[in-house]
C-alpha positions in Angstrom: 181.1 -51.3 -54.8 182.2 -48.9 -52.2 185.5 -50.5 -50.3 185.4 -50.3 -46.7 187.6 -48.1 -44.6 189.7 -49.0 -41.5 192.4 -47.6 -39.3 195.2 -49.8 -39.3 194.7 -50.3 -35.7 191.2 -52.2 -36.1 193.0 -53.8 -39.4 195.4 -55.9 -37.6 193.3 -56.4 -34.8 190.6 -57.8 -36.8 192.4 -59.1 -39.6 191.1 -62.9 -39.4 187.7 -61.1 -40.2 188.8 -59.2 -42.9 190.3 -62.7 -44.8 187.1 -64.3 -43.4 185.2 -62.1 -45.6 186.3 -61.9 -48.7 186.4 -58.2 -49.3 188.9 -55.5 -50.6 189.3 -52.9 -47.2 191.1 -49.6 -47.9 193.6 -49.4 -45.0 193.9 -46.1 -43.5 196.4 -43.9 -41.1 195.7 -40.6 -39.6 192.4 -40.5 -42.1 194.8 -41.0 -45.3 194.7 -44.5 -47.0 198.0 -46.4 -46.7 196.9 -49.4 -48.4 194.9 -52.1 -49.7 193.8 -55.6 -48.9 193.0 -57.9 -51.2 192.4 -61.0 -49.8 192.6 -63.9 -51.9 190.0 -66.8 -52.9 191.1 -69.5 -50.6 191.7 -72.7 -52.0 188.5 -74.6 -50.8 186.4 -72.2 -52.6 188.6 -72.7 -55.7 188.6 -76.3 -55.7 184.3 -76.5 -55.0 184.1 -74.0 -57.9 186.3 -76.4 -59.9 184.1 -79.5 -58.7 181.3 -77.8 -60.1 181.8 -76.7 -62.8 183.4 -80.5 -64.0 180.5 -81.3 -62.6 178.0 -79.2 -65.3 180.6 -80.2 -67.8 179.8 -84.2 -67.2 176.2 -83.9 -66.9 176.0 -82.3 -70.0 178.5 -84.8 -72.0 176.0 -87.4 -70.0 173.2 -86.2 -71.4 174.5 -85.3 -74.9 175.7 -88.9 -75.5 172.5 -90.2 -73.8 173.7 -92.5 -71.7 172.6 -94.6 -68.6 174.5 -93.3 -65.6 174.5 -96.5 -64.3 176.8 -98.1 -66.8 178.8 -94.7 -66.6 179.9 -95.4 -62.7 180.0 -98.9 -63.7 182.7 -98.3 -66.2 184.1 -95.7 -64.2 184.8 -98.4 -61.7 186.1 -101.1 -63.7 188.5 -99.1 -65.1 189.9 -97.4 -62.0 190.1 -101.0 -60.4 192.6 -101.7 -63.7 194.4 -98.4 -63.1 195.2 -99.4 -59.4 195.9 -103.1 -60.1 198.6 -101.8 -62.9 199.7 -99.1 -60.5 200.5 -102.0 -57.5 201.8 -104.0 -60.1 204.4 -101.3 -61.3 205.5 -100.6 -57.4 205.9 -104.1 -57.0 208.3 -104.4 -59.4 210.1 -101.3 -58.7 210.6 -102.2 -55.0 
């Protein structure tokens, strides 16, 4: 992979672009490269990555443990309506 090339000029006018897109651009004055920018994976990208892949991770438990997705959410739900009730109840009693 060849990194692009810009004047520092078009760098900082355009810089949105360059975060926009993801890709490492050799930053250059009077022809000579100054610099480097590396932007950084934002944090929505991240996180979808992270849904994803927990994602892959629960179908294959799922399907590993054969069970009926159905009850899953249905268990799933009873249990976070416990969690919510206790966390209410400790609040309560703290304020």
């Amino acid at each position: 992979m060849e990194t692009t090339k810009v004047g520092i000029r078009e760098f900082r006018a355009d810089l949105a672009e360059y975060i926009a897109s993801g890709m490492p651009v050799a930053i250059t004055r009077h022809g000579q490269t100054v610099g480097y920018f590396i932007p950084a994976q934002g944090q929505v990208e991240a996180d979808i990555a992270a849904l994803k892949k927990a994602s892959r991770t629960l179908d294959k438990l799922i399907e590993a443990q054969d069970l009926d997705i159905e009850s899953v959410v249905t268990d799933f739900k009873t249990a976070r309506k416990k969690t919510a009730a206790a966390s209410k109840k400790s609040r309560a009693k703290a304020g």
